[in-house]
C-alpha positions in Angstrom: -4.0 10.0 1.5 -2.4 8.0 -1.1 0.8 5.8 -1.0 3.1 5.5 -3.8 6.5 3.4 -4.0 8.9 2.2 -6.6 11.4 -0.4 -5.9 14.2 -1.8 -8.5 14.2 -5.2 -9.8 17.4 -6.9 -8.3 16.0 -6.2 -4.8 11.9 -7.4 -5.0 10.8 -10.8 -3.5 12.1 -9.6 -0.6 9.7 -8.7 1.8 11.3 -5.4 1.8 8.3 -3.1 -0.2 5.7 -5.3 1.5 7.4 -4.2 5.1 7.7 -0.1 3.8 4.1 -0.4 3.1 3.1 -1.8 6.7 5.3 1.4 8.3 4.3 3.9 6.2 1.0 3.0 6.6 1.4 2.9 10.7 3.2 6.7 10.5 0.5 8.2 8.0 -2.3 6.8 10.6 0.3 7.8 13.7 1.0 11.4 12.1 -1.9 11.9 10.8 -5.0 11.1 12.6 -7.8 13.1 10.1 -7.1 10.5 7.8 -9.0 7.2 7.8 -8.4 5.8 4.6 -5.1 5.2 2.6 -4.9 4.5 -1.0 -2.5 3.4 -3.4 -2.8 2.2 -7.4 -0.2 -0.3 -9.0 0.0 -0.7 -12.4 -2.8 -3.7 -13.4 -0.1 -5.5 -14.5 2.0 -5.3 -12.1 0.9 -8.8 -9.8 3.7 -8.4 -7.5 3.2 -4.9 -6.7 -0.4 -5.9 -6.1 0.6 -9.0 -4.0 2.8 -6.5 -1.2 -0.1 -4.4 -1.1 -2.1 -7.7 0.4 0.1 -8.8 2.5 0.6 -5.4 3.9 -3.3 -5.6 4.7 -4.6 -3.4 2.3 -8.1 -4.2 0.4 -8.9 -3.8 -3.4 -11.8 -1.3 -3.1 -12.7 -1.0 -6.7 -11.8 0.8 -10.0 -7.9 -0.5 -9.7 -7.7 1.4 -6.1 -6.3 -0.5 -3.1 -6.9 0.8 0.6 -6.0 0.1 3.8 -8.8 2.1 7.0 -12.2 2.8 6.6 -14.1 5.9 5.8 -15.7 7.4 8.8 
């Protein structure tokens, strides 16, 4: 499954896009119990978008995609 999320300038820094990806991540696991791995790629440039994605407890697994589960 894979996460996407925009969020506009005057509201980053936050807390709030690092706090959607923690509960969208709990509901697609809840919801959706075949899936085991959740992915999501920000732009390379785009640090902050990276940094939520982290704090949110999602690993960078290689060729600019970040997950959060494990394969089974």
């Amino acid at each position: 499954m894979e996460l996407g999320y925009w969020l506009a300038a005057a509201h980053s820094g936050k807390g709030i896009m690092t706090e959607a990806i923690r509960q969208m991540v709990q509901l697609g696991f809840a919801e959706f119990p075949e899936v085991t791995r959740i992915y999501a790629s920000p732009f390379g440039s785009n640090i902050a978008s990276q940094k939520a994605l982290e704090k949110a407890g999602f690993h960078f697994g290689g060729q600019a995609a970040w997950h959060a589960g494990e394969e089974r």
